[in-house]
Each structure stands twice: as C-alpha cells, then as structure tokens.
C-alpha positions in Angstrom: 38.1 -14.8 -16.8 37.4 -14.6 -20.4 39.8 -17.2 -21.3 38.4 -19.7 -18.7 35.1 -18.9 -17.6 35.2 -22.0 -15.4 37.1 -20.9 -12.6 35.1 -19.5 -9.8 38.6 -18.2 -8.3 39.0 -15.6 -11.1 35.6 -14.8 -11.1 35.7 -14.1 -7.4 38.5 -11.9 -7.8 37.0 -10.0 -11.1 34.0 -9.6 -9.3 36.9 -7.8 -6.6 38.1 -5.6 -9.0 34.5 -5.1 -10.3 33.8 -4.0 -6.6 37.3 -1.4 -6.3 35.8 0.4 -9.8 32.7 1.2 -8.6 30.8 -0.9 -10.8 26.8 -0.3 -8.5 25.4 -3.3 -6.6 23.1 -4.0 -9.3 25.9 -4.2 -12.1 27.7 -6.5 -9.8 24.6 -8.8 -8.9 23.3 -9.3 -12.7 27.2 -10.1 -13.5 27.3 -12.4 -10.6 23.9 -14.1 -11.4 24.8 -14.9 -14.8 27.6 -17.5 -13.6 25.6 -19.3 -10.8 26.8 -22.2 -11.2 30.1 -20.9 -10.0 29.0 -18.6 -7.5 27.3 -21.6 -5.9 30.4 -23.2 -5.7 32.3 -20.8 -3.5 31.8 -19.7 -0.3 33.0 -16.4 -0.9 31.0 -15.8 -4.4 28.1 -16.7 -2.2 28.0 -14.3 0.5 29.4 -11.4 -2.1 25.6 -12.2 -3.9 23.8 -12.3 -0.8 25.7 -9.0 0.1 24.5 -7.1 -3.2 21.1 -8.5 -2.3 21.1 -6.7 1.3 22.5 -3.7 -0.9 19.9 -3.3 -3.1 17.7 -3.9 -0.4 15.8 -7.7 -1.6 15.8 -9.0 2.0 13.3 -11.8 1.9 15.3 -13.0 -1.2 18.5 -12.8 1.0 17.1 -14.8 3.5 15.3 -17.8 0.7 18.9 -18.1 -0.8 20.3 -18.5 2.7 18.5 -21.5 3.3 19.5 -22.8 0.6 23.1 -23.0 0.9 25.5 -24.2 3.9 28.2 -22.0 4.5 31.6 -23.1 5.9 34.0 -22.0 8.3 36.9 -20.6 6.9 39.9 -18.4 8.0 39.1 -14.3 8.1 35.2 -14.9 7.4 34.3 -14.6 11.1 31.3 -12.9 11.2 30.2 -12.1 7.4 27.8 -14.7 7.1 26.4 -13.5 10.3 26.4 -10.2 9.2 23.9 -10.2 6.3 21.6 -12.6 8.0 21.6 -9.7 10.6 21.2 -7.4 8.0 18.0 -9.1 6.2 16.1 -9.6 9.6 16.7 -6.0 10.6 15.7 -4.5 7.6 12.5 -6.6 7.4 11.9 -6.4 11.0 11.8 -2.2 10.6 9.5 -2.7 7.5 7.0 -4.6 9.4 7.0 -2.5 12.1 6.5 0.5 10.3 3.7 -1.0 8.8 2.3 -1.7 12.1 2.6 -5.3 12.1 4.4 -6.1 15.5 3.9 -9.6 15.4 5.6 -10.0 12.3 8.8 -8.0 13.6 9.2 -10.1 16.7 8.5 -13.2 14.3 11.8 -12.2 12.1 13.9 -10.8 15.3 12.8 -14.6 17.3 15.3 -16.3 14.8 18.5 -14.4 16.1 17.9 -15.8 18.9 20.2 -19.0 17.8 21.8 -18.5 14.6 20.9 -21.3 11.9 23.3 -24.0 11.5 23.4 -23.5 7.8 25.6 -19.8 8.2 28.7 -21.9 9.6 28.8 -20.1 12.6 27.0 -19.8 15.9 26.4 -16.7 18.5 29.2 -15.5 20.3 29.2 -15.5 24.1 28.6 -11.8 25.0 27.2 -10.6 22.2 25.6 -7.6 22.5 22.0 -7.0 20.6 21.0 -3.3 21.8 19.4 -3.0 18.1 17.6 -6.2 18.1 16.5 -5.4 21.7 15.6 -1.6 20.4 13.3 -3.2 17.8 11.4 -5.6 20.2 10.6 -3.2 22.2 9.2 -1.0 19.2 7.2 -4.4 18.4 6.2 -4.4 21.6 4.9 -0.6 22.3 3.0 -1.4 19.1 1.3 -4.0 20.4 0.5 -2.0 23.9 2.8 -4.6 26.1 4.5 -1.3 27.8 6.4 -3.5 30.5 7.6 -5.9 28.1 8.8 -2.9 25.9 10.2 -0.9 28.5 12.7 -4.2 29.8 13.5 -4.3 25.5 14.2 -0.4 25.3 16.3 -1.1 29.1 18.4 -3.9 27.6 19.3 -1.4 24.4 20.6 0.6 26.6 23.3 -2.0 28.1 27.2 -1.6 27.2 29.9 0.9 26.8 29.5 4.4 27.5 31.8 5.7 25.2 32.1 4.5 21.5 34.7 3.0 20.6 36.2 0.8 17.6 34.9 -2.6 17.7 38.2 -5.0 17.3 36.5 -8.5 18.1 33.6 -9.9 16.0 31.2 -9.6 19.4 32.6 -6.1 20.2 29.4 -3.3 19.8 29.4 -1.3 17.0 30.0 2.2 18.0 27.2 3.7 16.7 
C-alpha cells in the first residue's frame, strides 16, 4: 500500500491483515480515517469504518455517516449493512432508556421498522425482532403503558425453544 496509496483494494485488504494482528478498533479507525477518500469509495472500506465505530461504541456518529453513503448490493454482504445499523439503534435505544427517556428509545427503535433505502437492503420476510420487541416494552413500562409493554415483552418471547445456530440471515440469534 505504500507503493500505491491509491488503491482502495490494497488498503481494504491491509486494513484485513491490520484486523488478523490485533491491531484495537481505535488503531484501525484513525488508520482508516486518514484515507477517506478511499474508504468512501468502497463499499467494503465503508462498513469496515462504520463497524470500528459501533466497536468503540460512537453510535450517533455511525448512524450520521450512514446517511450519508448508499450502500450496494453485492455478493456475501447479506446482512452486514443491516447489522451495524441494528447495532447503532440498539445501543442508543438502551442508553436512552437507561436514562429514562422512553420516548426517545421507541423514537430510534420506530426506524427498524423499514430499513432505509440507503443500506442496499431491505427486511427479510420472517424476521424475528425479540430484542427490539424486548426494548419497547422497556420503553414502554417506563412510560406506565403496562398493556402496551406486556404485548412487547409477549412478542420477545416468540420463536425457537431451543438455540440453535442461525444459518440464514433472518434465522434468530441463539442467544
């Protein structure tokens, strides 16, 4: 990458090898940041920032760069894009609950209800939300809607019995 510190291929791929030493999130993220120009210009380089953002835990800034960039579909990224918006709206929907601002929560958890245009995917049929649901119905004992909550903790509850590996994209997570 030294040689040619134009091509966002090699830089994807150090960043790889960057990742398999163990270099920390933050390591990673200043590295990345000081070619943005090329991570902007990959799909890959993109979400690999947006993931070392959710890692060191800037969620709101996760979620500003995300509207600012239109992912693609592309072969084997089923479900990453997906994955850190998740991320960042979970993460900031627990914050604002346990600061005790409900309304807030069920602001942030409203827009998984369709996922934006700009990730390059859209909601699978089927997919199962039991921690979204989980979290709404915290917003909502919060805000002393107990029926609400209860048919939010109920719908948590829905699914497998026994955990087991999730092979599709819209399969639950065990845990």
């Amino acid at each position: 990458f030294s040689l040619d510190t134009h091509d966002a291929r090699v830089l994807m791929e150090l960043d790889q090898l960057y990742k398999n030493l163990n270099r920390t999130p933050e390591q990673r993220l200043t590295f990345l940041d000081s070619h943005l120009l090329l991570v902007i210009s990959r799909d890959d380089l993109y979400l690999e920032r947006i993931t070392l953002l959710n890692q060191t835990g800037e969620y709101e800034r996760t979620l500003e760069l995300r509207l600012c960039y239109k992912f693609h579909q592309w072969e084997g990224g089923e479900g990453k894009t997906i994955k850190q918006f998740l991320t960042a709206v979970l993460e900031l929907a627990k914050e604002a609950i346990s600061k005790g601002d409900a309304q807030k929560a069920l602001d942030l958890l409203s827009t998984t209800n369709t996922y934006p245009e700009n990730l390059g995917e859209g909601k699978l049929y089927g997919t199962r939300e039991n921690d979204i649901n989980y979290l709404k119905g915290l917003a909502y004992e919060l805000l002393n809607e107990s029926e609400a909550a209860t048919t939010f903790y109920l719908k948590a509850t829905a699914g497998d019995h026994k955990p087991v590996q999730a092979i599709f994209d819209n399969d639950p997570q065990p845990d």
